[in-house]
N, C-alpha and C positions, 0 to 999 in steps of 0.2 A: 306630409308633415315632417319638420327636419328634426333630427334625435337630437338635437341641442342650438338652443338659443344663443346670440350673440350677450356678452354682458351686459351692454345698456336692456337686452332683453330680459336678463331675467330679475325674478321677483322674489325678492329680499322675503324671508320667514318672521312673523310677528315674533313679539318677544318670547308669549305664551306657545308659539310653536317650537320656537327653538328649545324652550324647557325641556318639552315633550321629545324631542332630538335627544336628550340623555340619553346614558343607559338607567342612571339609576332613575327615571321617570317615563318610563317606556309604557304609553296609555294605548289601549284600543280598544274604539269604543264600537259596538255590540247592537245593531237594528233588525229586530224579531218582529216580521210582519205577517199574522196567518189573514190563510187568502178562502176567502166564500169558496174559490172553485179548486183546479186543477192546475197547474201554475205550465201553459205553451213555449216552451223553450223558444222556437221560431220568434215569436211576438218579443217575447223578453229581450232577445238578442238585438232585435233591430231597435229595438225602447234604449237599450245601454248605451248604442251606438250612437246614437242621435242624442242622447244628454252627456256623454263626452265630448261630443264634437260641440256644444251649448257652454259645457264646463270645463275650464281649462286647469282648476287644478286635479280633476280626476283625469288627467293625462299629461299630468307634469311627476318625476319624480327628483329628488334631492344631491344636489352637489355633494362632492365626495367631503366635504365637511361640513354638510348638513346645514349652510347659511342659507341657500338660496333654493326656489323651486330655479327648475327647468325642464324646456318641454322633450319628451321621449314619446317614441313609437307605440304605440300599444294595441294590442290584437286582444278585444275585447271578450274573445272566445276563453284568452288565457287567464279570466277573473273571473270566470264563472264555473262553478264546479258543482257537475247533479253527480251523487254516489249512486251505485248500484241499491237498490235495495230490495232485499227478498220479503215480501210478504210474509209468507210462510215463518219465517224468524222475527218477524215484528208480532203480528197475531194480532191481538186486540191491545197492544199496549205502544201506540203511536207515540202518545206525547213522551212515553218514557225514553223512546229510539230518539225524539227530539233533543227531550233534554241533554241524553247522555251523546247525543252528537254533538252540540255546545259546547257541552264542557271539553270534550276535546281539540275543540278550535282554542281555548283556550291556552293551549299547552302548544299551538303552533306557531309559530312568527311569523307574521309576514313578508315577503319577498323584497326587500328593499333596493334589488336593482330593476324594481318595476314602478310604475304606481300604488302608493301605499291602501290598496282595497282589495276586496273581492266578495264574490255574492256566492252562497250556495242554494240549490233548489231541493228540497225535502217534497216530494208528492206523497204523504204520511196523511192518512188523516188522524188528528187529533183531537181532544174533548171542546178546542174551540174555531176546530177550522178543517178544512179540507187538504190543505198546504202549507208550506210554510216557507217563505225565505229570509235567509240572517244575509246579512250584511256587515261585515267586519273592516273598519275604517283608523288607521291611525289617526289620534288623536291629533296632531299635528295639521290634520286636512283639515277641520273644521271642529265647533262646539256644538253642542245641542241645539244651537237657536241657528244653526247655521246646515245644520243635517237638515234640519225641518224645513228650511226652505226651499234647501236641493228635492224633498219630497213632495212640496205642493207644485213644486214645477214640472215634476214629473206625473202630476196625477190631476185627479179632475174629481167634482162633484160627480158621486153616481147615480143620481138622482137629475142633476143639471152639469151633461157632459162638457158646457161649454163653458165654463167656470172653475176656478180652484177656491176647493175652503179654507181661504187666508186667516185664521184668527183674529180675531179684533181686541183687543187690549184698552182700556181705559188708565189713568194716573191719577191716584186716590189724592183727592186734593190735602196739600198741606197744609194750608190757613186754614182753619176752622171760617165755616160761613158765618156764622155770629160775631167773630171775632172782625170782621169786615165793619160793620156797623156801628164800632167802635172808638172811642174819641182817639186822634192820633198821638197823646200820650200813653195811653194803654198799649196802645197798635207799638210804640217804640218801647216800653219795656217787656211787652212778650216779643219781640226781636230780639230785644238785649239778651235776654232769658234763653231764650231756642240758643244764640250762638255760643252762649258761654256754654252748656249745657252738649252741643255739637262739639266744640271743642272738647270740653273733659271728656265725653265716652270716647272721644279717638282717642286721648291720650293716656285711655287706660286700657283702650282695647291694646294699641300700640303695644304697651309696656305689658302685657300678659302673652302677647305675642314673641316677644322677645325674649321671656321666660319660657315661652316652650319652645323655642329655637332652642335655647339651652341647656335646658333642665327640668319643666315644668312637664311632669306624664300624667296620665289619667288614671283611676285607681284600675287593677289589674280586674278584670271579669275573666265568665267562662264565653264573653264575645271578642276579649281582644285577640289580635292577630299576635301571632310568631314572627321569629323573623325572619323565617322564609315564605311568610305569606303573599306578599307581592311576586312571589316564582313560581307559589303552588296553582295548583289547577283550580279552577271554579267552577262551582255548580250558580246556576243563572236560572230563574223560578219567578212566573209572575204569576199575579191576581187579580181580578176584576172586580171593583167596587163601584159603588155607586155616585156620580157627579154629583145628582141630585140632591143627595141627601147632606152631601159636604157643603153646598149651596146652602141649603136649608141651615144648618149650623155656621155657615158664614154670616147670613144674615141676621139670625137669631142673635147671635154672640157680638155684631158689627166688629167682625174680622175681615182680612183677607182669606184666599184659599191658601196661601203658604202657613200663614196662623195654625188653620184647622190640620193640617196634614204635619207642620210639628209637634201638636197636640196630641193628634194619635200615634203616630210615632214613640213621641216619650212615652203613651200611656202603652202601646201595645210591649217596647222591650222592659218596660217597669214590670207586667205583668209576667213575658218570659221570662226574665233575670230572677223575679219571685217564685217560680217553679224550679228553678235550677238550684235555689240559694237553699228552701226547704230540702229539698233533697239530698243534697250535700249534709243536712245538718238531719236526718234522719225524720224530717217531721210528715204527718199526711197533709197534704197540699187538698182540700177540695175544693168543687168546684160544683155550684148550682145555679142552673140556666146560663152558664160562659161567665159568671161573677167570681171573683176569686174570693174566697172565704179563709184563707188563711192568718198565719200571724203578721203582722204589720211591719218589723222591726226585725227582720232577717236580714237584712242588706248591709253592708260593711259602714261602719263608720264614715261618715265624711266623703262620699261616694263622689269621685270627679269622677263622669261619662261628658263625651263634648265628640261633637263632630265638627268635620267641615263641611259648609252649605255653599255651592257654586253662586255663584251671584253674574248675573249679566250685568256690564258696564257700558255697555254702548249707549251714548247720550238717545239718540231716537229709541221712542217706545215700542213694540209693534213688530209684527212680521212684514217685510217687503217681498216685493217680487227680484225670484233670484237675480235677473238683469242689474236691478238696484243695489242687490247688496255686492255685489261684485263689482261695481262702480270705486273710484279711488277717494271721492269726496263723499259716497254716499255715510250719514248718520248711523247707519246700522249694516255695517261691514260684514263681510262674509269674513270665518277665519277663527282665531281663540280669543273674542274681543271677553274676557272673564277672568272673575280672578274669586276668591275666596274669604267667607268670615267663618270664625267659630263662635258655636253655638253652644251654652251649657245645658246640656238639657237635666230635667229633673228628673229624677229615676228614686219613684218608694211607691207603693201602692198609696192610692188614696180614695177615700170614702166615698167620694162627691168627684164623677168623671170628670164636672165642669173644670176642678181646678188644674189637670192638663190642659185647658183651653186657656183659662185666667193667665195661667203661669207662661203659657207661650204666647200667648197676646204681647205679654208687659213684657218678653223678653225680646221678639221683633222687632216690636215700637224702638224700644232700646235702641237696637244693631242698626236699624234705618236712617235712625238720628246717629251717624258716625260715617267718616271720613276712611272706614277702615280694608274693603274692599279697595275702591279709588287709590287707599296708598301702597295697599303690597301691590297692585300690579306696577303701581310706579317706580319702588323701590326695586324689584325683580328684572325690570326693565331696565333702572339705570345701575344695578350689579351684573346684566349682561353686557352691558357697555361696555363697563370699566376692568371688573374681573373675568369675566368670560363666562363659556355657557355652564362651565363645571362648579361656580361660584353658586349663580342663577338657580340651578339644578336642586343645590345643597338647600340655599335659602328655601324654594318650595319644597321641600322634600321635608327637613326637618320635623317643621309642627305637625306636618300632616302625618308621620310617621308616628307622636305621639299624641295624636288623637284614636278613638276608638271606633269610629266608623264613618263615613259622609253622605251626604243627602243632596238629592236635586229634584229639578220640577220644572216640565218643560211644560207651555201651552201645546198642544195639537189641533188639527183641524178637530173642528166644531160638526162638521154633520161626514158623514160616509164618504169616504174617499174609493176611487177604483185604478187599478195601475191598467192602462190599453185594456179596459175589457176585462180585470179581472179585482170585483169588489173585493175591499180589506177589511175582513173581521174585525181584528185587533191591533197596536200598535203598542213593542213595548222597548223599552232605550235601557241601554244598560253598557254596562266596562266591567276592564280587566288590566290587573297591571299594576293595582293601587296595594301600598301594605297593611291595610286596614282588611280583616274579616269579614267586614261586612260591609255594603255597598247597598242603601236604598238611593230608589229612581222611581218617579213620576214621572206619567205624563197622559194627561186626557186626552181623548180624542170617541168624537160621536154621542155624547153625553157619560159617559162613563171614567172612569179611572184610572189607568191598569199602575198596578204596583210591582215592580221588579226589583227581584234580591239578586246580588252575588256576593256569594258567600265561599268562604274555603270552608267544602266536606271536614275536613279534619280538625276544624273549631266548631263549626256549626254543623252537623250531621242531619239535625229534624227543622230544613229552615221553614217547611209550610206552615209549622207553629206560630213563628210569628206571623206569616200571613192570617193564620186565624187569629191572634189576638189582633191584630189590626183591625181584622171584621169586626172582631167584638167590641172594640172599643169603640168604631164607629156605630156600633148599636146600641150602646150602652150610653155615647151623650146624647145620641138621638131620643131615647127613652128618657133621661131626664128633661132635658127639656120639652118634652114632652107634657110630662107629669109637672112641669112647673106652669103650661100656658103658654110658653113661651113658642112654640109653634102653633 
């Protein structure tokens, strides 16, 4: 393999990777996969080798100004790191030897005169696995919809060896079916209607946008970051909920799953922020059967909380086979095809679980109908053109700096995956790098859930709380709608 490409060869950096080339946006993203067994170094090595040699940006790394991949030498031995570990000083507390080895990958850079990755092997067991291996990937290699594909190509049904569980994706139709059957005067004023209506929400997301490029911050909690939060170290902590049930409430409510998961979301940090905000103000906070029973009216005035939500851009729906995505015309490109909206979320305890679901319905639908995604990454794109990548950098960095936390949500395979022979429990995605406190990440896989926090210890020290008001929240719309019939 030759340690460097001729120019016609090499391959120009997306706009969104070149972002990620900053210093002040230096992302890397975090894949926690615990394994049914005992994880065979042997196997592993030759599995690396043969999907480098498959995938050429995991064996490219970056021109000394960071524009362009090219291809370099790589001895796959040098990306793989198993620690010593002593039993004996682990004892019966695995997952805590896990976590707290995470969080110190987070405080280490990666090698940029190599390939931007590396894999560690933990033979730990843990409360939800045998093993465990992370995965640490600069941001710049790839986005979540594009890690996941590099994963099904490396893996297989474990149930049916000879097949990958490719997710399948449907496109919630936009026309109302009724609306079809319609005289085609009606049919042209609900067009007229939807574009003027597409218009304004960009043009006011736009202009709210530009206001927090400026000036526009979120009211101060005890969840926003510092400002050396994007430096500090992170604690990374996930949970395992139920698909099903999220299903059950998607359908009940006629949502999507992103609906139901900003639902609980706002409901679960509405609940934490309500425990912190009482206790700050000296009041008893109870709490019967996971229900908060407190006073209603604790929370600050005028409360701006607002994330950013990763949004996939790539015109093709769908997960492809990685060959496809690594094609130059394929529809659903390998790489950082994504870009970002913000989301208000509503933060105050309320009576009635449902109306977290009402309130993130109506605020989706909203963000859907908008052009707002599509134009920052346009915009980002054509300020690294003109201004450069320091220009680029700033633009994305800004809002997101005065936002309070961000959220994402990948599909995963759908039934049991196994890596050469070694079934995968769990599957959880997660980063580091971002100035925001806190950091939720989705992503299903096998019928279930898992929810990943990172969070900086030193804003948020008790982060499984929120994991448990998540649970509760998802049990608490479960129960009403319950109690209404409605399942």
């Amino acid at each position: 393999m030759k340690e460097r490409m001729t120019d016609e060869e090499e391959e120009p950096l997306s706009p969104m990777a070149r972002v990620f080339q900053s210093p002040d946006v230096d992302y890397c993203a975090v894949t926690i996969m615990g394994f049914k067994s005992k994880i065979c170094l042997d196997v592993l090595l030759d599995a690396l080798k043969h999907i480098v040699s498959k995938l050429p940006r995991f064996s490219t790394k970056l021109t000394e100004n960071g524009a362009k991949w090219i291809e370099a030498k790589i001895n796959v031995q040098d990306h793989v790191v198993v620690p010593y570990i002593d039993p004996e000083e682990i004892g019966e507390d695995g997952q805590g030897f896990v976590d707290d080895y995470i969080s110190r990958l987070t405080m280490i850079p990666l090698d940029r005169s190599k390939p931007l990755w590396d894999m560690h092997i933990l033979n730990v067991k843990t409360s939800d696995a045998e093993a465990v291996g992370v995965i640490r990937s600069h941001h710049s290699l790839g986005d979540g919809m594009s890690l996941i594909s590099l994963m099904l190509a490396c893996t297989h049904k474990t149930l049916d060896p000879q097949n990958t569980a490719i997710p399948s994706l449907k496109r919630r139709e936009t026309v109302p079916h009724g609306l079809r059957k319609q005289g085609w005067f009606l049919r042209l004023r609900c067009t007229v209607r939807s574009i003027a209506t597409l218009l304004w929400n960009t043009l006011v997301d736009m202009l709210l946008l530009l206001a927090t490029v400026l000036f526009l911050k979120d009211t101060k909690t005890p969840l926003t970051g510092g400002e050396d939060a994007g430096r500090n170290r992170k604690r990374i902590y996930h949970r395992v909920i139920s698909l099903d049930d999220i299903k059950l409430i998607k359908n009940a409510m006629n949502m999507t799953i992103n609906d139901v998961l900003v639902g609980v979301t706002q409901a679960a940090l509405s609940r934490y922020l309500s425990r912190l905000y009482v206790n700050e103000q000296g009041r008893n906070n109870e709490e019967e059967d996971g229900a908060l029973t407190s006073y209603p009216n604790h929370f600050p005035d005028r409360l701006r909380f607002r994330v950013a939500c990763a949004v996939n851009i790539r015109s093709g729906i769908g997960f492809k086979p990685l060959t496809d995505m690594m094609a130059k015309d394929s529809k659903c490109r390998w790489g950082n095809y994504f870009s970002f909206i913000i989301l208000p979320l509503s933060i105050g305890l309320q009576t009635d679980p449902l109306v977290y679901l009402k309130l993130s319905k109506a605020m989706m639908a909203r963000k859907k109908h908008s052009y707002h995604a599509a134009l920052v990454y346009f915009i980002i794109k054509m300020v690294l053109m003109v201004f450069g990548i320091k220009a680029a950098a700033t633009l994305f960095n800004e809002p997101v700096k005065n936002l309070t936390a961000c959220v994402s949500n990948v599909v995963g395979p759908m039934d049991e995956i196994s890596f050469r022979g070694h079934p995968i429990a769990y599957i959880a995605f997660s980063s580091y790098g971002h100035s925001q406190a806190l950091l939720v990440h989705y992503i299903s896989y096998a019928g279930k859930m898992m929810i990943s926090l990172a969070v900086d210890p030193t804003i948020i020290p008790n982060l499984h709380k929120i994991c448990d008001d998540m649970e509760q929240s998802l049990k608490a719309m479960k129960a009403a709608l319950w109690e209404r019939g409605l399942l």
